[in-house]
C-alpha positions as a Python dict, from the first residue, in 0.01 Angstrom:
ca = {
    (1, 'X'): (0, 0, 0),
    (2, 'X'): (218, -326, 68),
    (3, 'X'): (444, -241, 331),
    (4, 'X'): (690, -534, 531),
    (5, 'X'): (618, -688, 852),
    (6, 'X'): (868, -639, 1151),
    (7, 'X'): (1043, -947, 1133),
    (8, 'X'): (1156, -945, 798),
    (9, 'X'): (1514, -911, 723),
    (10, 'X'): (1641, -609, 520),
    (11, 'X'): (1976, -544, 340),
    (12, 'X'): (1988, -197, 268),
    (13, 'X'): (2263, -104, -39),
    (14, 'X'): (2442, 190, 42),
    (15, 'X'): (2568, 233, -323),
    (16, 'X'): (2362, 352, -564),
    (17, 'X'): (2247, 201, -841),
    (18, 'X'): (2109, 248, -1219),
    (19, 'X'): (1734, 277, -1206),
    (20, 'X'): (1713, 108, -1474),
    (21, 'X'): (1799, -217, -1366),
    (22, 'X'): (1552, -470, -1357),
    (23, 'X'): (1457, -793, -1148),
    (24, 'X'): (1742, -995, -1301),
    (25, 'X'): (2014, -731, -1274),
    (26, 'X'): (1979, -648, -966),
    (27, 'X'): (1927, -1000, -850),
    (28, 'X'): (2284, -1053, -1023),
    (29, 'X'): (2395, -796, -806),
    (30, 'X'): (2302, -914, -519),
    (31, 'X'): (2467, -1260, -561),
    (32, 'X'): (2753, -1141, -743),
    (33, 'X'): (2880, -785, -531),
    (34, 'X'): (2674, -894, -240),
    (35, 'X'): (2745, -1230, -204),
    (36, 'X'): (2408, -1277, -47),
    (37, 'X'): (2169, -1554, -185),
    (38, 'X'): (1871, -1350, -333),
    (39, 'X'): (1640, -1708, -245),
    (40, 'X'): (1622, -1633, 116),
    (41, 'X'): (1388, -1462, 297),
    (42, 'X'): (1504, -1142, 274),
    (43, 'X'): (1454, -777, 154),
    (44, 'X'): (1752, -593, -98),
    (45, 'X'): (1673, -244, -109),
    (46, 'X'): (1873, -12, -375),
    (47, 'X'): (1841, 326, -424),
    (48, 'X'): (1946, 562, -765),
    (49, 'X'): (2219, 845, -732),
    (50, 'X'): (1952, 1107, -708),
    (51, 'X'): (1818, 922, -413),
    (52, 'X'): (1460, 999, -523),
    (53, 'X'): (1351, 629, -658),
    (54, 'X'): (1364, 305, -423),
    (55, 'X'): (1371, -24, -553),
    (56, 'X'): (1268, -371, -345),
    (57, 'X'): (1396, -709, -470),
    (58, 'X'): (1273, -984, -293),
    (59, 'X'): (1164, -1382, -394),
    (60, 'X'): (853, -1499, -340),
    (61, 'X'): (799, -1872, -377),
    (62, 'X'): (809, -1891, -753),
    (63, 'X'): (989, -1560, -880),
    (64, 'X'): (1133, -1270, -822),
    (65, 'X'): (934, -962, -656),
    (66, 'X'): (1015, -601, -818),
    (67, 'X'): (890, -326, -587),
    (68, 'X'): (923, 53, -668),
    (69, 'X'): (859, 384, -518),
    (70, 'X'): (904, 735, -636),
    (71, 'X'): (935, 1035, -486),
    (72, 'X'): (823, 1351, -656),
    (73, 'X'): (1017, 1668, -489),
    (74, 'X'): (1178, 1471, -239),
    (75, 'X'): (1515, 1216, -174),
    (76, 'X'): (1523, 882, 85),
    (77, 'X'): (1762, 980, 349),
    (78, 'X'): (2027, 726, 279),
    (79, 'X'): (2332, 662, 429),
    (80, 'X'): (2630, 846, 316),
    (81, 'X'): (2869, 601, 413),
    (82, 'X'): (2894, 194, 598),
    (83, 'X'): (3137, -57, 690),
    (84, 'X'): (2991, -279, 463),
    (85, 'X'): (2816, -261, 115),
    (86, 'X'): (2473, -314, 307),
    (87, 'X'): (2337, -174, 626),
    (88, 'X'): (2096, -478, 814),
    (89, 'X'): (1785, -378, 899),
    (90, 'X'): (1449, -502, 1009),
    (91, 'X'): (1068, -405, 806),
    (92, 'X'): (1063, -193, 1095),
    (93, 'X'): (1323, 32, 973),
    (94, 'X'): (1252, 46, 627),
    (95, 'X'): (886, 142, 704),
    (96, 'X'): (1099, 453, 851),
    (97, 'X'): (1273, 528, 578),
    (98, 'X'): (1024, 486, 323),
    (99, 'X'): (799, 753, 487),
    (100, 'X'): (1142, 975, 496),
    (101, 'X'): (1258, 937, 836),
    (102, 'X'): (1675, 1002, 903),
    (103, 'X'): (1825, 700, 1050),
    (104, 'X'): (2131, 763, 1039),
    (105, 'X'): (2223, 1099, 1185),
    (106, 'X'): (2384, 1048, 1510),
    (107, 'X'): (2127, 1264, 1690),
    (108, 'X'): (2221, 1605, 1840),
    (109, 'X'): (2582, 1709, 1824),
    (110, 'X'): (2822, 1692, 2185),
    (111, 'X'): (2920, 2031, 2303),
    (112, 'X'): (3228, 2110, 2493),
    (113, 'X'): (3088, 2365, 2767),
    (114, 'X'): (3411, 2454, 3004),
    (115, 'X'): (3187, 2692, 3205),
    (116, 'X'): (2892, 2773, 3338),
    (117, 'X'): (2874, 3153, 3416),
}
């Protein structure tokens, strides 16, 4: 399985996108909604409304890189919301989510205890 190194540079797009769309499309995309320049070295990951497909668009030297992964019963955990149209991440990260990890619940909830007995 090809899986990112640490260092890379990820742009993660919280909006989701038609699973159909191929290299070109989506390289539109990210130039044209983005504004992002799909030549550097970097990682745009899109997901579909169902949340169960992940696509990876990335240039290597001479052409653009299509990478895909399905899930079978399950959905990415994906952010609901972000400020922006991407959440920045690191191959760290996406490693995460790819093998379903939640990053981006805010851990356990704050309770309001007034008393102790």
């Amino acid at each position: 399985m090809m899986r990112p190194g640490s260092e890379i540079t990820v742009y993660l797009c919280v909006a989701p996108v038609d699973g159909r769309k191929q290299a070109a499309s989506l390289a539109l995309l990210v130039e044209q909604s983005l504004g992002h320049n799909v030549f550097e070295p970097a990682l745009y990951v899109f997901t579909t409304r169902r949340r169960d497909r992940v696509r990876i668009l990335y240039w290597e030297r001479n052409g653009l890189c299509l990478w895909s992964k399905r899930l079978e019963q399950q959905q990415f955990v994906w952010p609901r919301s972000a400020p922006g149209e991407t959440v920045l991440m690191n191959g760290r990260t996406l490693n995460a989510l790819l093998d379903g990890f939640d990053l981006f619940s805010h851990g356990h909830r704050e309770l309001e205890i007034r008393r102790v007995g």
